[in-house]
One Martini backbone bead per residue (centre of mass of N, CA, C, O) as a GRO file, in nm:
protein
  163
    1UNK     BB    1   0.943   0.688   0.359
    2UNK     BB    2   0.787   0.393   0.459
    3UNK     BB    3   0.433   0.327   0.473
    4UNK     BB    4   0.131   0.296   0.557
    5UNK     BB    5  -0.146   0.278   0.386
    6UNK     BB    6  -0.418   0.260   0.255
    7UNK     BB    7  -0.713   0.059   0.220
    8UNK     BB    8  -0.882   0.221   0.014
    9UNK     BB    9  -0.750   0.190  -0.244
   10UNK     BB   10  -0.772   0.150  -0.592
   11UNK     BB   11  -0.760  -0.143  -0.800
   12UNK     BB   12  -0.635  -0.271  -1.110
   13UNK     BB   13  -0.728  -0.569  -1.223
   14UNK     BB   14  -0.658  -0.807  -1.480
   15UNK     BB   15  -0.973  -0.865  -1.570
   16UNK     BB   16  -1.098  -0.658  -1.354
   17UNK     BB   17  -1.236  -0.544  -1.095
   18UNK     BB   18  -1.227  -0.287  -0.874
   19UNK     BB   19  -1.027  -0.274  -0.551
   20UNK     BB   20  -0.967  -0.231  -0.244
   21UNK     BB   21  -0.694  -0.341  -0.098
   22UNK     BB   22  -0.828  -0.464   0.162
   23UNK     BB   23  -0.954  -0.723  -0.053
   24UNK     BB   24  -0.635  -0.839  -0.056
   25UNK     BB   25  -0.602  -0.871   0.310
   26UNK     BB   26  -0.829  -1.095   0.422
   27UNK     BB   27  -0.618  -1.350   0.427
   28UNK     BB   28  -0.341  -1.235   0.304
   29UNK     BB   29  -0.065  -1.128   0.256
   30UNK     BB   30   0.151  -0.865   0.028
   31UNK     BB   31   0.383  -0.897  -0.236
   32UNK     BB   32   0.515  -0.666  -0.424
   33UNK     BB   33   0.590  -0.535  -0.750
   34UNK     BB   34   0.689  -0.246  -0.849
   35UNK     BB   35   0.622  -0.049  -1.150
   36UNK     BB   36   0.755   0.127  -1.448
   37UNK     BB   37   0.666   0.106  -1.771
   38UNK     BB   38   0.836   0.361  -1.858
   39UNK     BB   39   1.106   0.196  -1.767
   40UNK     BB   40   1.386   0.007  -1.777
   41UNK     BB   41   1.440  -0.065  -1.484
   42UNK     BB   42   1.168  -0.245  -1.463
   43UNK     BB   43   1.262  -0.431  -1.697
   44UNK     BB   44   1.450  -0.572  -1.587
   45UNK     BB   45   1.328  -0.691  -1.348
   46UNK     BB   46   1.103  -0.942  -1.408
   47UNK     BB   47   1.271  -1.195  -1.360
   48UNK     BB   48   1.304  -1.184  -1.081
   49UNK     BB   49   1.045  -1.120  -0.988
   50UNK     BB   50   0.920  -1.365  -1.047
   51UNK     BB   51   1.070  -1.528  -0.924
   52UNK     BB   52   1.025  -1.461  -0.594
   53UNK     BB   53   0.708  -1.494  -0.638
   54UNK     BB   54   0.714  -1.794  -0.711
   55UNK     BB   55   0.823  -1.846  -0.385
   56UNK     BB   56   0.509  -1.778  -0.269
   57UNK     BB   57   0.259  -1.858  -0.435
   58UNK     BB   58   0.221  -2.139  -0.162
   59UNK     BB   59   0.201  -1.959   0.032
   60UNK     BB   60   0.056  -1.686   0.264
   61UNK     BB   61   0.043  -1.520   0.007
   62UNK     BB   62   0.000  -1.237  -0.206
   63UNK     BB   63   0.091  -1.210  -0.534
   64UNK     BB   64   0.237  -0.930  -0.721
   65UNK     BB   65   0.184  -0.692  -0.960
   66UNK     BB   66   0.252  -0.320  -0.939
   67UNK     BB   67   0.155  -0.112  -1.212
   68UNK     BB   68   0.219   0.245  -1.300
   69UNK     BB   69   0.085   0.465  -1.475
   70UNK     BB   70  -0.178   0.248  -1.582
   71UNK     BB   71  -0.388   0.069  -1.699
   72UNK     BB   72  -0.450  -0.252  -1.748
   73UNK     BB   73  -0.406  -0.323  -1.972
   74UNK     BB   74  -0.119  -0.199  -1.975
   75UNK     BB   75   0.017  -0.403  -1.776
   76UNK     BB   76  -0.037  -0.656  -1.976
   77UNK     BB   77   0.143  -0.545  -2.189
   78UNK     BB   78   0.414  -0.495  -1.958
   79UNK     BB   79   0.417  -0.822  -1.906
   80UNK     BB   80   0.257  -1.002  -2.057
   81UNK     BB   81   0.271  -1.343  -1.995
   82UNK     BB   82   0.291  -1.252  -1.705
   83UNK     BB   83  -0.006  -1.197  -1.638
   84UNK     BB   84  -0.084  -1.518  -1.655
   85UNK     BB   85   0.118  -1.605  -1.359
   86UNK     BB   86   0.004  -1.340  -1.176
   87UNK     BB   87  -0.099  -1.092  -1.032
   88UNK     BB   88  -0.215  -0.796  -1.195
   89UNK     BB   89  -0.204  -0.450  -1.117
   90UNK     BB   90  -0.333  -0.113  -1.098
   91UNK     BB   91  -0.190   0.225  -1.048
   92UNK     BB   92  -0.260   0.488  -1.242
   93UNK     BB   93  -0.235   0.730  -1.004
   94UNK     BB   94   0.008   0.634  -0.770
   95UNK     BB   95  -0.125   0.572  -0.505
   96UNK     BB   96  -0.027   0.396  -0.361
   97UNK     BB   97   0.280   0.483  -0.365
   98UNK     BB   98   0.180   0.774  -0.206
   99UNK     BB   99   0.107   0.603   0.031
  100UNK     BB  100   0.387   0.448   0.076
  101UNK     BB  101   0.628   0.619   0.051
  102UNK     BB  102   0.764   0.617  -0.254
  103UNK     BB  103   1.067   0.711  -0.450
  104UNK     BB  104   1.131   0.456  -0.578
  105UNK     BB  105   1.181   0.210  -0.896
  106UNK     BB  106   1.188  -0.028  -0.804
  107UNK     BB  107   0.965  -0.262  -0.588
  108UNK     BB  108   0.942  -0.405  -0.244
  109UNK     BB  109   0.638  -0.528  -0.084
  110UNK     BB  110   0.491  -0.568   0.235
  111UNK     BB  111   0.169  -0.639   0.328
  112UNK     BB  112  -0.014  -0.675   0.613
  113UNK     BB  113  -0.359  -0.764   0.693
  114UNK     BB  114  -0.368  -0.502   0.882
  115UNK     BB  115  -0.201  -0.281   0.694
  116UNK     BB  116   0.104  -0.330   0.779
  117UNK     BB  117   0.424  -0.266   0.701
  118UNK     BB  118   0.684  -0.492   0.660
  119UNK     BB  119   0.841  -0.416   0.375
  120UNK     BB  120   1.088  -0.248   0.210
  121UNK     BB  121   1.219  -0.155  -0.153
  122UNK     BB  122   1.457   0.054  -0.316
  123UNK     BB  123   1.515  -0.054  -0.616
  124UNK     BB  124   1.785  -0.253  -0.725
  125UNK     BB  125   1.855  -0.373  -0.373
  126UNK     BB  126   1.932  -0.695  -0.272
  127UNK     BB  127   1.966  -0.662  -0.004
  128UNK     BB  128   1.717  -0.506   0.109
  129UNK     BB  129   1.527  -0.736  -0.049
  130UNK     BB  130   1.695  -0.938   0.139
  131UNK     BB  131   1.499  -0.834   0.393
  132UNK     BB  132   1.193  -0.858   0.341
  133UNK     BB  133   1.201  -1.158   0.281
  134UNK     BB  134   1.300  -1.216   0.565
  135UNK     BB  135   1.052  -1.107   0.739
  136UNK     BB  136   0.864  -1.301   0.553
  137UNK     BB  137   0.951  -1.588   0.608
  138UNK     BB  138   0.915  -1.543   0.930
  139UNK     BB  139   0.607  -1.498   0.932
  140UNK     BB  140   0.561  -1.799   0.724
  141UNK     BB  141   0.754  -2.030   0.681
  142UNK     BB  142   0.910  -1.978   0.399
  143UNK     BB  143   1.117  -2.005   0.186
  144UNK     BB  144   1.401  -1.904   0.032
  145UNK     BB  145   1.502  -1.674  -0.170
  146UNK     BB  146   1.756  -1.594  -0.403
  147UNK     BB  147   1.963  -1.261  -0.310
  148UNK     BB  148   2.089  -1.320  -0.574
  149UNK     BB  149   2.087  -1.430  -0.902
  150UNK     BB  150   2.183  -1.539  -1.146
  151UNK     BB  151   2.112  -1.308  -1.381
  152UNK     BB  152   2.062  -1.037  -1.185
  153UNK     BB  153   2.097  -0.786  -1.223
  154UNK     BB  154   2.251  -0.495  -1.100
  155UNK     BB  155   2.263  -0.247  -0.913
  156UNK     BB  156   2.007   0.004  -0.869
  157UNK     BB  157   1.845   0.256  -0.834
  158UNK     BB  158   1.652   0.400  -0.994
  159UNK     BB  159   1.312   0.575  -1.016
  160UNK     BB  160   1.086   0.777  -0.987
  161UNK     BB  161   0.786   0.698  -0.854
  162UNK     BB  162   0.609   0.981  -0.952
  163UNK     BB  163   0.773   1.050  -1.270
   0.00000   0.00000   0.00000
């Protein structure tokens, strides 16, 4: 089950110096699309992860990839041009996964600037991440993007979190 993170954990974002997650909460919360580079199941979702990201990019959120298992070159390599698009962000050893009690990826994540888990859904389970996203409307008062929609791949359970 999902849990409030440490805000201790130290995070690379592609092309920058690490820095402990809570220097990502300091204006806004934060939304992540949390990917493992070595499954296929985390490349389905790409396209979606954009859209959804997209929608709320000027919103009062901080939105980003966050790819585990790999340092960051690894990160903007698994995103490709999606790297230069959303802050993408590298959590090499799992340390924030294994803070947030994450069991499937792909996951999608929200975390208020509090460091409080506002909510979490695990695998591409549709429905349970428009549970999350609608969490964050109500926060933000910012449009819902549509989930599922159209070209969006099938529900699936996703891989281990933890490899």
């Amino acid at each position: 089950m999902a849990q409030d993170p440490s805000l201790d954990i130290e995070l690379q974002p592609i092309g920058g110096d690490p820095f402990p997650l809570s220097e990502l909460l300091t204006l806004f919360p934060l939304v992540a699309v949390v990917l493992d580079p070595y499954t296929h199941e985390s490349s389905w979702l790409l396209d979606t992860a954009r859209r959804i990201l997209n929608e709320f990019r000027d919103a009062d959120v901080r939105v980003a990839y966050l790819v585990t298992d790999t340092d960051a070159d690894g990160a903007a390599g698994f995103l490709g041009p999606l790297a230069g698009e959303i802050l993408g962000l590298a959590d090499p050893d799992r340390s924030l996964v294994r803070s947030l009690g994450l069991d499937t990826l792909p996951a999608l994540v929200a975390i208020r600037q509090d460091g409080h888990l506002l909510g979490s859904a695990e695998g591409w389970d549709p429905v349970a991440w428009h549970g999350v996203v609608d969490e964050l409307v109500a926060m933000t008062a910012w449009s819902r993007p549509e989930i599922p929609a159209a070209g969006d791949p099938a529900p699936y359970a996703g891989t281990s979190a933890l490899g």
